[in-house]
C-alpha positions as CSV (number, residue, x, y, z in Angstrom):
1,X,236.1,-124.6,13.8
2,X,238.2,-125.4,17.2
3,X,237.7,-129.2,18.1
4,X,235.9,-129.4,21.1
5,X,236.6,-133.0,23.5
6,X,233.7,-132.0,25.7
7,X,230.5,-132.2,24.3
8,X,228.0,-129.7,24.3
9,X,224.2,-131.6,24.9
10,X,223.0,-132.6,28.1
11,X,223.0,-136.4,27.4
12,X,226.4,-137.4,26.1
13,X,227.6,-135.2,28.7
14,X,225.9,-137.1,31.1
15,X,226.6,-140.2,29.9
16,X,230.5,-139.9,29.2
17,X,230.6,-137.9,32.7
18,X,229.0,-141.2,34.0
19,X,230.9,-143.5,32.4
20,X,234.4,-142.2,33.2
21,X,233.1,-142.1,36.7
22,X,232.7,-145.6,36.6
23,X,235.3,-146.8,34.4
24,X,237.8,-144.6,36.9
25,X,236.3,-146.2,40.2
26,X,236.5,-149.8,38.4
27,X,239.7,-149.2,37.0
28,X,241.0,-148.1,41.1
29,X,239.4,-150.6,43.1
30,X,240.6,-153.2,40.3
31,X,244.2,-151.8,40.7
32,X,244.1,-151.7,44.7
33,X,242.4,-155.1,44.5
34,X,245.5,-157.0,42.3
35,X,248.1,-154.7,44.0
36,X,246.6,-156.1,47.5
37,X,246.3,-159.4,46.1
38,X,249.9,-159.5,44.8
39,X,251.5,-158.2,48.2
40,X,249.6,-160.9,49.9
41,X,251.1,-163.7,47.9
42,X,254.7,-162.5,47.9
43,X,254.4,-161.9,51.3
44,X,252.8,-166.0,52.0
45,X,255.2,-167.2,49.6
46,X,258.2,-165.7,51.6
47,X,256.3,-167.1,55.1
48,X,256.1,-170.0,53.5
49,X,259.9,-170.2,52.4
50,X,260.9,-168.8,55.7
51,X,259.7,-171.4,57.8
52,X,260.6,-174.2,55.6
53,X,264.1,-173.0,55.3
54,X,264.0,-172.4,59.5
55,X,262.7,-175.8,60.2
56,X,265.3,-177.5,57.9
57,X,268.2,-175.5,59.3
58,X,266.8,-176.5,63.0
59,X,266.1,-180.0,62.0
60,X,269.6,-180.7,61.0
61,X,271.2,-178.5,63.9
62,X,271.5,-182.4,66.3
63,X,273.1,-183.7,63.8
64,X,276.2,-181.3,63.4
65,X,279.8,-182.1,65.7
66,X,281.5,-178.8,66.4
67,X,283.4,-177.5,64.9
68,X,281.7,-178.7,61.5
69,X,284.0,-179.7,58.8
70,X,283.4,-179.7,55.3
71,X,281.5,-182.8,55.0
72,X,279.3,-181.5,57.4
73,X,278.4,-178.7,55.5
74,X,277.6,-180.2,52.5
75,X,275.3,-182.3,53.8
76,X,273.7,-179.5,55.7
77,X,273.7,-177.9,52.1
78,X,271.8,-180.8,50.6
79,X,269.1,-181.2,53.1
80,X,268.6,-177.4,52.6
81,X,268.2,-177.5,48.9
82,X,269.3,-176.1,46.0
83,X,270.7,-172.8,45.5
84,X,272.1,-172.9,49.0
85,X,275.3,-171.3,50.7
86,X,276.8,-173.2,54.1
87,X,279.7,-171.1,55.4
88,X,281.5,-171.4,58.6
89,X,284.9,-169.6,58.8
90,X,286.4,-170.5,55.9
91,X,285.1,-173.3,55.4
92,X,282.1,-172.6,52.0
93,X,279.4,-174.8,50.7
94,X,277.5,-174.0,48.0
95,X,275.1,-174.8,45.3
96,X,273.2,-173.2,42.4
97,X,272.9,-169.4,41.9
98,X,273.4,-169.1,46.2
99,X,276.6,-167.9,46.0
100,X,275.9,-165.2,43.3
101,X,272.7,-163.7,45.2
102,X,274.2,-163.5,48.5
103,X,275.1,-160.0,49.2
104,X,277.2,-158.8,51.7
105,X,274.3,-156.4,53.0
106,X,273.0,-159.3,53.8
107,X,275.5,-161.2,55.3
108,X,276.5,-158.5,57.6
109,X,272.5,-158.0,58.8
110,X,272.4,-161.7,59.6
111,X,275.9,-161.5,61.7
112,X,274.7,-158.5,63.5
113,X,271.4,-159.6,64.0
114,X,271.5,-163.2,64.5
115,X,268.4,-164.2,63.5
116,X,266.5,-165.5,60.2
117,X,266.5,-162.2,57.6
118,X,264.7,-162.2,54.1
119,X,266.2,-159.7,51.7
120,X,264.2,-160.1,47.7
121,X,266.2,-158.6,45.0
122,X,266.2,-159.0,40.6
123,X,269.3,-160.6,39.2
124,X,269.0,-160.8,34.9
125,X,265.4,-160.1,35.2
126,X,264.3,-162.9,37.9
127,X,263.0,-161.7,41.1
128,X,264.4,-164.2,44.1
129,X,263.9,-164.0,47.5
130,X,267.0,-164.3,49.5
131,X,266.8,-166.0,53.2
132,X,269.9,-166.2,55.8
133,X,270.1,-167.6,59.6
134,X,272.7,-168.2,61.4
135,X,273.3,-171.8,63.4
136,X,272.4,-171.8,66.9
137,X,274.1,-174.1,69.6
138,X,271.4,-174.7,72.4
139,X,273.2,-176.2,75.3
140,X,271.9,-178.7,78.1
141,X,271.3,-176.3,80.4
142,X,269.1,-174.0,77.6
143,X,271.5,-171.1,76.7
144,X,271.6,-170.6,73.0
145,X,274.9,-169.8,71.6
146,X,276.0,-168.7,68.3
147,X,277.9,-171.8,66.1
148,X,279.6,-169.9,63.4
149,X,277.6,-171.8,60.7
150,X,275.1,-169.2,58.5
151,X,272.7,-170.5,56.2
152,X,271.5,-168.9,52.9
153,X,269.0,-169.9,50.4
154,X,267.2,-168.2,47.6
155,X,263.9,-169.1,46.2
156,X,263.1,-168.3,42.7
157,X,259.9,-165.6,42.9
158,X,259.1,-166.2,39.0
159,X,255.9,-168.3,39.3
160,X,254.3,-165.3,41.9
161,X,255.0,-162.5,40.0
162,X,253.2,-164.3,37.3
163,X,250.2,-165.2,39.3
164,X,250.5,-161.3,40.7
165,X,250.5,-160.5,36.7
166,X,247.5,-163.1,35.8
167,X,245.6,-161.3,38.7
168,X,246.3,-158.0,37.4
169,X,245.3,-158.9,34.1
170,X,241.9,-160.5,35.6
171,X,241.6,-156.9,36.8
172,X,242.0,-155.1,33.7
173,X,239.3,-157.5,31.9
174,X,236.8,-156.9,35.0
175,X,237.5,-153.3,34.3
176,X,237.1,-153.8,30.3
177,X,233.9,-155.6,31.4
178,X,232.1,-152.9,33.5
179,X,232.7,-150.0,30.9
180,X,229.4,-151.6,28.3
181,X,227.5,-152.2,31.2
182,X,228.6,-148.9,32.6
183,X,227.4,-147.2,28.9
184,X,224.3,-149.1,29.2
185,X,223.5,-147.9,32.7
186,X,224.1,-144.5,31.8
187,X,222.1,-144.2,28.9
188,X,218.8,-146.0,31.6
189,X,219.7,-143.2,33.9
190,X,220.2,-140.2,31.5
191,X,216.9,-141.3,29.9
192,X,215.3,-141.3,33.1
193,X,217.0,-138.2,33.9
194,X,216.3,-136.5,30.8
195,X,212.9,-137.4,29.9
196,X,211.3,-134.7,32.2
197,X,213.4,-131.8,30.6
198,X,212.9,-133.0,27.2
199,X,209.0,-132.4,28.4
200,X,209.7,-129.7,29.8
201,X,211.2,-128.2,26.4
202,X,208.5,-129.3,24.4
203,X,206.3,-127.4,26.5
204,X,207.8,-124.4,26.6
205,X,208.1,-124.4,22.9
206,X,204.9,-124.7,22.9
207,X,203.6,-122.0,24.3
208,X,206.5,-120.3,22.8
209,X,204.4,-120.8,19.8
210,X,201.3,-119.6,21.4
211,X,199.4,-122.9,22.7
212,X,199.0,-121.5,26.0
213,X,196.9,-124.8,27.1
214,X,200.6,-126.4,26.6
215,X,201.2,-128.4,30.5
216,X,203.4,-131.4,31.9
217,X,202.2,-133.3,34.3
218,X,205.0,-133.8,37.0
219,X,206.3,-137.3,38.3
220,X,207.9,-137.5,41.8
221,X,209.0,-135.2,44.4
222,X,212.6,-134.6,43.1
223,X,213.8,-131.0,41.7
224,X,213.0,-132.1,38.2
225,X,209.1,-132.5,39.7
226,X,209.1,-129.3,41.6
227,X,210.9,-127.0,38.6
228,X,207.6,-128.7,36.4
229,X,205.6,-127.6,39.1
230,X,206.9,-124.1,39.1
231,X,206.4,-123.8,35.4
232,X,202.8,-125.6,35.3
233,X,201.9,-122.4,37.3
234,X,203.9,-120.0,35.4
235,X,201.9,-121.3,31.8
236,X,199.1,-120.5,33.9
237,X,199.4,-117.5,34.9
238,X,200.6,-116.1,31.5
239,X,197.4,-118.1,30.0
240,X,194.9,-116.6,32.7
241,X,196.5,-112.7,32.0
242,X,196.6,-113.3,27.8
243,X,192.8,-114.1,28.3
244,X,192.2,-110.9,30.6
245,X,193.9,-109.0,28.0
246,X,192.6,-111.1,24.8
247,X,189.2,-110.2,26.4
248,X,190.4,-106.5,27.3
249,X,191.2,-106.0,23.4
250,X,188.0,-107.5,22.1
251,X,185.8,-105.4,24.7
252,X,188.0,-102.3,23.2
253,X,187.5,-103.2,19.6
254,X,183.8,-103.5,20.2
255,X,183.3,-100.6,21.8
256,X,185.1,-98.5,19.5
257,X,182.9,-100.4,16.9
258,X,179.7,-99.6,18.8
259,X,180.5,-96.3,19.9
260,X,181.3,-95.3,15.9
261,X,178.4,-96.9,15.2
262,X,176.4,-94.9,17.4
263,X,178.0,-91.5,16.4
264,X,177.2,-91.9,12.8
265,X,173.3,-90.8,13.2
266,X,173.5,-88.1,15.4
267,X,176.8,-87.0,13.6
268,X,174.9,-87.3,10.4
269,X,172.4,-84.3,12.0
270,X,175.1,-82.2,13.1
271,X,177.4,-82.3,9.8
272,X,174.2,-81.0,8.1
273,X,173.2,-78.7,11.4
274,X,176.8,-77.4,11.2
275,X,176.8,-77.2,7.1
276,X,174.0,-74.6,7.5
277,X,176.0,-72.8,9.8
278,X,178.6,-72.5,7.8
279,X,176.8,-70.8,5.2
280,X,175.4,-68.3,7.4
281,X,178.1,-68.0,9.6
282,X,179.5,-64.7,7.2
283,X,177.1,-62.6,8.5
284,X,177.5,-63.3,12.5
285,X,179.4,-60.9,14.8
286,X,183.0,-61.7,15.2
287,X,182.8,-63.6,18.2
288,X,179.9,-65.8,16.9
289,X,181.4,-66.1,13.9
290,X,184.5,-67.8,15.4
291,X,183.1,-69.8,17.5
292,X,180.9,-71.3,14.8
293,X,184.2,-71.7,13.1
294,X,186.0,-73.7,15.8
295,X,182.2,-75.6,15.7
296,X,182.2,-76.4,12.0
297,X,186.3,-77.2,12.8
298,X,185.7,-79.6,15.3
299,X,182.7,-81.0,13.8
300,X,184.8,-82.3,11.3
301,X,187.2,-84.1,12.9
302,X,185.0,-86.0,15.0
303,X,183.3,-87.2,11.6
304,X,186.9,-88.0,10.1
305,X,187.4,-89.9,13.8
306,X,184.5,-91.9,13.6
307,X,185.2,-92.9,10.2
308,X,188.3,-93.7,10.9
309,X,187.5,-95.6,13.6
310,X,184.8,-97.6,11.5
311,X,187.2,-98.2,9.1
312,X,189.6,-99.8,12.2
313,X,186.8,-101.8,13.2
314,X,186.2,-103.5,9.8
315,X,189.9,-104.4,9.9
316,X,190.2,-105.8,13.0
317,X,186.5,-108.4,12.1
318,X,187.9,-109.3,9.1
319,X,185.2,-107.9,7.3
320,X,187.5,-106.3,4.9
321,X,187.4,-106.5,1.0
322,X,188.9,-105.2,-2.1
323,X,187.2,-104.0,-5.2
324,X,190.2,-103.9,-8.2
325,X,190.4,-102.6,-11.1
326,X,193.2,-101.6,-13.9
327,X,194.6,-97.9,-12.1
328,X,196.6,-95.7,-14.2
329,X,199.0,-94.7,-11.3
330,X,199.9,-91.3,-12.1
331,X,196.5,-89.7,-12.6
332,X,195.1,-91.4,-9.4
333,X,197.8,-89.9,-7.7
334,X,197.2,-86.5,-9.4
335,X,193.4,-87.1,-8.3
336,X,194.5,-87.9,-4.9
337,X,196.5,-84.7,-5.2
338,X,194.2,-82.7,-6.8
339,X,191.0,-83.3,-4.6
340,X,193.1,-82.1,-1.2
341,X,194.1,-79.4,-3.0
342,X,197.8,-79.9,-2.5
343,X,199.2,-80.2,-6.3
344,X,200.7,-76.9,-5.5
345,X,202.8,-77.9,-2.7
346,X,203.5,-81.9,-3.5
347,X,206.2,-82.5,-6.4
348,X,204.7,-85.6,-8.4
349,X,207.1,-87.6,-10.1
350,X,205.8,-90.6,-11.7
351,X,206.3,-91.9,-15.4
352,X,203.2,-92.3,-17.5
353,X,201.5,-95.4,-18.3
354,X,202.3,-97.6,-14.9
355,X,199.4,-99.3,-14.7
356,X,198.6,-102.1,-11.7
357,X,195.5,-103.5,-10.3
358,X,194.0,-102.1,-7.4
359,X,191.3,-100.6,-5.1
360,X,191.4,-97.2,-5.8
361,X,189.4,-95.8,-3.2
362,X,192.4,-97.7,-0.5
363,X,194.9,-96.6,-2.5
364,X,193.8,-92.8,-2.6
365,X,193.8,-93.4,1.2
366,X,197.2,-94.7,1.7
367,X,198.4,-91.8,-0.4
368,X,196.3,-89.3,1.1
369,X,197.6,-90.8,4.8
370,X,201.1,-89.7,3.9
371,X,201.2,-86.8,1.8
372,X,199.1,-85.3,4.9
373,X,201.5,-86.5,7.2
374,X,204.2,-85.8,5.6
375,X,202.7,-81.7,5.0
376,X,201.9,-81.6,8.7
377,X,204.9,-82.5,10.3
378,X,207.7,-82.5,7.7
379,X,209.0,-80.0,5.8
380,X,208.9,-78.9,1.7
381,X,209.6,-79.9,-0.7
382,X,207.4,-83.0,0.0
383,X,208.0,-85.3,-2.7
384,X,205.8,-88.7,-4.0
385,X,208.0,-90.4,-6.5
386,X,207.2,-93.6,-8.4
387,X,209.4,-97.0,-9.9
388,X,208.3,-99.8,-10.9
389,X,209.1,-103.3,-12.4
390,X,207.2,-106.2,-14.0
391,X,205.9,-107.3,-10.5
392,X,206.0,-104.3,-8.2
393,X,205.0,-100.6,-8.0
394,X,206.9,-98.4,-5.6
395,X,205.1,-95.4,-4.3
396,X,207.8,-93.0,-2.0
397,X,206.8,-90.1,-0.3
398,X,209.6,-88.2,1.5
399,X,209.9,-84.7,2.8
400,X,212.9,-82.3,4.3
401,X,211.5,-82.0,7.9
402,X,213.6,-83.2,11.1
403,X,213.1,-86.7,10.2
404,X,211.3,-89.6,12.3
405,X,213.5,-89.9,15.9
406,X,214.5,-93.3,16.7
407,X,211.9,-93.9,19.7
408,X,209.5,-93.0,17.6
409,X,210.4,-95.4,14.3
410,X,209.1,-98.3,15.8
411,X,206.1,-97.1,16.9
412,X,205.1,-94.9,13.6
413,X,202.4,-97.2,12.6
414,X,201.3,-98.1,16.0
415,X,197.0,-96.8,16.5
416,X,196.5,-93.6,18.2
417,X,200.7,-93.3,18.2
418,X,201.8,-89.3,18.5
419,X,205.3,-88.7,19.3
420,X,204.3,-85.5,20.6
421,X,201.7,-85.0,23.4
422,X,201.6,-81.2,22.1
423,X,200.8,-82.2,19.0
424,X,197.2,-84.4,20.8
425,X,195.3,-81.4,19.4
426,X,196.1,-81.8,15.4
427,X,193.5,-83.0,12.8
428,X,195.6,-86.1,12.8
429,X,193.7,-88.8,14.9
430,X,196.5,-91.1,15.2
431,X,194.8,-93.9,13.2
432,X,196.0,-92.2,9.5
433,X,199.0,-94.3,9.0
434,X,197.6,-97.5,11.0
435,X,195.1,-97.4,8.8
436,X,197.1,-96.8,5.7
437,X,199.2,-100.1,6.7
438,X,196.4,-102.0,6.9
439,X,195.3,-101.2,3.2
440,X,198.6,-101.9,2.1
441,X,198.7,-105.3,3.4
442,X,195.3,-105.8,2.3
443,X,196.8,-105.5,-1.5
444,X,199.4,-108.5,-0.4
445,X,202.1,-105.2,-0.5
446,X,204.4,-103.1,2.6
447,X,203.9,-100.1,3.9
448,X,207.9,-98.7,5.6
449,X,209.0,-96.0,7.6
450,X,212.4,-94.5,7.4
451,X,214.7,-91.2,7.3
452,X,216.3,-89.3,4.6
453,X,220.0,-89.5,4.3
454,X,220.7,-85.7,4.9
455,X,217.3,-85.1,7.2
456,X,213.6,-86.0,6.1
457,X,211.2,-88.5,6.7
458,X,210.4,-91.4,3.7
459,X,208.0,-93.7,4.0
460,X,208.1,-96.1,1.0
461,X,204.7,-98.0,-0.2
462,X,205.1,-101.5,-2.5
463,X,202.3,-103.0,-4.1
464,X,202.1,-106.0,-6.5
465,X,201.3,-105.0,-10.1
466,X,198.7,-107.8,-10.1
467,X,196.4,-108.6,-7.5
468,X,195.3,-112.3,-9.0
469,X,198.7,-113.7,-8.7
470,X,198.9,-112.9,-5.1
């Protein structure tokens, strides 16, 4: 895995984004603060040096005869100081490292010039500050002229730099000293920061998980307040239109219930109405005679709706119950069979002696559900095979028809589902293979839908061997 520097959550992020903020805006200020502080003492120091050195040099000016010899100059030298350079002509006095740091840049600036120049420079690692004047002769009368006589002396700059360096190093601690307190602030103000969106998660995982009550109460006017506010109202709104619907669906379910409850009387009077029918209806005209047919036809499926319907009904209250018992799986699937009269066009093959526990009347059902569907709209051979191990029976029907298309698959199990609206007319009701589902989760088993390799539909039925362990 590639190293990441940057780190991916919402608080560190915060947090190191804060602190190098601050760290950067201490370490800059701290570095313009001692780099300030450090030109301001180089430049007193070489005020300070300057007018010392000028006062001297005009102090001793009354004194000199002109021309000056060399005793002269050595005395001017001495009230000067050390590290001091007298020249006039060719005439030299000098003391100390003077002679050594006096360049001929400078020299040349002070001749041309005539007045006091400052000129710092590093000689073997020391940094010295380098002054030169020349003498001026003021006369009676007020004119200034120049003597001849230049002045140089250089000032060791040791003890500043080191008061620059003990300022910068005050820096660097102040600096070192705001980053904890910089850490500390950040985590008070990520906190603060991040407490409303670490509500604001936990709510939305809860109604992720379906508590649709799930609300945080906002705190202040900021964005934070206002984006709690927006989804306050959008919990709401989903919570208002999930009761419409929740109550949409339970005033569905009960009037399917009551409606099929309703039917069964009168539909109880018409099966046997249309059951005489049916026996008389050989000796009718044609005409009557079909029409009797389509009766006796339709008759029939509305009793195989309302059943079916029931049967949804009882599933969706909960009301629901199974009645096992020890089921020797091939001949209740040779019953099943048998009874629809389809052993002639279903090719059974299942081993002898599987035996599992069961309701048999569901289990007929779920059998029934997809043998018919799979007759209706597949294609022969349709095929119910049967595996099993120690814990599981397998039941799969499969035929060679065009197969189930893929915007139908996940909808295959779906109540009152047709793929085809030309099909709205079949005996099918759309409620088989709901219903078939149903029963096979009812047994603690699956009930799958799939297609053939090569064309076909399969759907594939598993069912625990024993019901008690489940």
């Amino acid at each position: 895995m590639a190293w990441r520097p940057w780190p991916r959550a919402l608080r560190p992020r915060l947090i190191v984004a804060f602190v190098l903020a601050t760290v950067l805006g201490a370490a800059a200020a701290a570095a313009a603060a001692a780099g300030s502080a450090s030109a301001s003492l180089v430049e007193a120091a070489q005020q300070r040096y300057s007018e010392t050195f000028a006062a001297q040099v005009a102090a001793f000016a009354p004194q000199l005869t002109y021309p000056p010899d060399q005793d002269a100059l050595d005395r001017l030298r001495a009230v000067v100081g050390t590290n001091t350079v007298v020249t006039y002509g060719a005439l030299l006095s000098a003391d100390g490292a003077g002679s050594r740091l006096v360049t001929g840049e400078l020299r040349a600036e002070v001749r041309a010039r005539q007045q006091l120049i400052a000129q710092r420079l590093t000689a073997d690692g020391v940094p010295w500050l380098v002054l030169g004047t020349p003498m001026v002769i003021t006369s009676v009368d007020g004119n200034r002229t120049p003597s001849g006589i230049e002045v140089y002396s250089a000032h060791d700059l040791a003890g500043v730099v080191e008061q620059t360096g003990a300022l910068t190093g005050s820096a660097a601690i102040a600096a070192a000293i705001v980053i904890p307190l910089s850490i500390l602030l950040a985590l008070l103000l990520a906190g603060g920061v991040l407490r409303p969106v670490r509500q604001l998660r936990d709510t939305a995982r809860r109604l992720a998980r379906g508590d649709l009550t799930a609300r945080t109460t906002p705190k202040g006017v900021d964005e934070l307040a206002q984006l709690t506010v927006t989804v306050n109202e959008m919990a709401e709104s989903v919570q208002t239109s999930m009761l419409a619907m929740e109550q949409m669906r339970n005033d569905a379910k009960r009037f399917a219930a009551d409606v099929s409850h309703e039917l069964r009387t009168p539909l109880s009077t018409l099966t046997a109405v249309v059951e005489v029918l049916a026996v008389t209806a050989d000796g009718m005209e044609p005409d009557a005679r079909e029409s009797a047919q389509l009766a006796i036809t339709e008759t029939h499926r509305l009793v195989r709706l309302v059943e079916e319907l029931m049967e949804i009904s009882r599933f969706d209250a909960g009301t629901t119950s199974l009645r096992p018992e020890d089921v020797d799986l091939a001949e209740a699937l040779r019953y099943c069979l048998r009874a629809r009269g389809w052993l002639d066009e279903v090719e059974l093959v299942a081993a002898e002696g599987i035996r599992l526990r069961a309701d048999r009347r569901r289990l007929d059902v779920i059998v029934a559900n997809l043998v018919g569907n799979a007759l209706r709209h597949g294609a022969p051979p349709v095929r119910v095979r049967v595996s099993a191990t120690l814990a599981v029976v397998r039941i799969e029907v499969t035929d060679r028809g065009p197969g189930l298309p893929e915007d139908v698959l996940p909808h295959v199990f779906d109540r009152f589902y047709k793929a085809d609206a030309a099909r709205a007319r079949t005996p099918g009701s759309g409620l088989g293979l709901a219903i078939a589902r149903e029963n096979a989760r009812l047994h603690g088993g699956e009930l799958t839908a799939g297609d053939v390799p090569g064309g076909g539909a399969r759907f594939v039925l598993e069912l625990p061997r024993n019901l008690e362990e489940e």
